[in-house]
N, C-alpha and C positions, 0 to 999 in steps of 0.2 A: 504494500500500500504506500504512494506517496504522500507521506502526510507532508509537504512540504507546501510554499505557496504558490510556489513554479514550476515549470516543469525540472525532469533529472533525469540524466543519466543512470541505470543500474546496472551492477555488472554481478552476474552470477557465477560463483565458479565453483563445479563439483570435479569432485573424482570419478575417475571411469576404467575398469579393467581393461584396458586395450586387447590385451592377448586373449582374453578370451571372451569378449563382448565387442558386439557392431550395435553404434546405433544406427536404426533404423526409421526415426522421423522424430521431430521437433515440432511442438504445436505451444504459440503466443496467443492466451486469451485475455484481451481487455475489455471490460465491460461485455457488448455484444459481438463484437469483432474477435473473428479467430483469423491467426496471421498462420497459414503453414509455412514451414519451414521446404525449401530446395538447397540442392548443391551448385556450387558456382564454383570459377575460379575465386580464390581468396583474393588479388587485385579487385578485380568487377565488385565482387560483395562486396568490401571495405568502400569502393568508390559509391553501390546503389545505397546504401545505408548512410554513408555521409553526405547524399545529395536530398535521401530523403526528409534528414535533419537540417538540412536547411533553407526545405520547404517546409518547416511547422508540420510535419508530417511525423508520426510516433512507429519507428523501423528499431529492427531487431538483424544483428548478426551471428554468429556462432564459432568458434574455433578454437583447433584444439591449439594448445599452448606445445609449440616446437621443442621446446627445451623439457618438458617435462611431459611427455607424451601423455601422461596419467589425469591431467588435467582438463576439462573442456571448460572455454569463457562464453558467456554467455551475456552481449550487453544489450539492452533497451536503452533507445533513445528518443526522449523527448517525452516519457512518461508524465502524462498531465496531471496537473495536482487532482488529488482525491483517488485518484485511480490504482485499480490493485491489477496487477499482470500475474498470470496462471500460468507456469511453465511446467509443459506435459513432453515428457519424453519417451521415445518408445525403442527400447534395446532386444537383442535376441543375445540370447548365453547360452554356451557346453556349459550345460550344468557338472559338477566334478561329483565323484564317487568318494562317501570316506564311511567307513565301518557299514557297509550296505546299505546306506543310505542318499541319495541324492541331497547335496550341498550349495546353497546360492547365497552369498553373500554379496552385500553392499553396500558401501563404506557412505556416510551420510556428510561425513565431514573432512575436512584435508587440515592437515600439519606439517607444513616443510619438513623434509629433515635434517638438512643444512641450509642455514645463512646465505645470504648471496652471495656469491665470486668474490673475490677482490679485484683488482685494475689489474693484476697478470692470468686473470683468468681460472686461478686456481681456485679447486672447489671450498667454500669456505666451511668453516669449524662446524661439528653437528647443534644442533637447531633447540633451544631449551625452551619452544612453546608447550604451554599449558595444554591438559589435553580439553575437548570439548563433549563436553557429556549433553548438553541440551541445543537444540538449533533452535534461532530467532524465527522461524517461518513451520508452515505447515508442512507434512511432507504423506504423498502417501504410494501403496503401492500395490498394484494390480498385476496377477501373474498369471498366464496361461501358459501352463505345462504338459510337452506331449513327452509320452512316452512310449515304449513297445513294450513295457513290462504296467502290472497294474499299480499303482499308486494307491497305498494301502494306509496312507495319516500324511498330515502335514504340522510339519511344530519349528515354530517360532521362540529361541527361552527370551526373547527380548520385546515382544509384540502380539500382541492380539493378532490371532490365523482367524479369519472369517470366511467358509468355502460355501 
């Protein structure tokens, strides 16, 4: 939600298994307007979303962060005051096998784990942030899982499972 008086910039930025998850589509909802998400060259995007802002026009682009592949940024621009943006994301996962059971995990929050570089480029000293037990925003999550074997419970130790 923009509780601000003007419009703002937001920049979203989650964790994403790369190795073993694709996403597969990005949906911006404001108010009654849903924005899909497409692929572009990263040039083009950076130029349709910085033309769109400055036509008072409220544009969203997406990428993953080069240096830390595990990342994806997510910025809204021109978010108008009062307004709440719904970002809905849609992934597919090899779900992993651990004691015969199928395993999906997905990390809610990110914590560097080093510092940034110094000016010779060397990787800086490991990273003493705090960890984060509660997110400021809503989060939620929807799964449809196929199998060839039958799926016999589902458990969550950290979340309400609703099937």
């Amino acid at each position: 939600i923009n509780s601000n008086k003007s419009s703002i910039e937001c920049e979203y930025i989650f964790p994403i298994d790369y190795e073993t998850m694709a996403m597969t589509g990005l949906t911006i909802t404001i108010g009654d307007k849903i924005i899909e998400g497409k692929i572009m060259e990263k040039e083009a995007a950076a130029l349709k979303y910085t033309d769109a802002i400055a036509s008072g026009n409220t544009a969203y682009k997406m990428d993953f962060d080069e240096k830390q592949l595990d990342l994806v940024r997510v910025h809204i621009g021109n978010l108008l005051s009062g307004k709440t943006a719904l970002v809905t994301t849609k992934y597919v996962k090899l779900l992993e096998i651990e004691d015969d059971s199928y395993s999906f995990r997905i990390p809610l929050t990110y914590t560097p784990r080093y510092d940034s570089p110094d000016k010779t480029g060397q990787k800086g000293k490991a990273a003493s942030h705090p960890a984060v037990s509660k997110v400021p925003y809503k989060w939620h999550l929807n799964m449809h899982v196929v199998s060839s074997e039958p799926i016999n419970r589902l458990v969550c130790p950290s979340h309400q499972v609703i099937t």
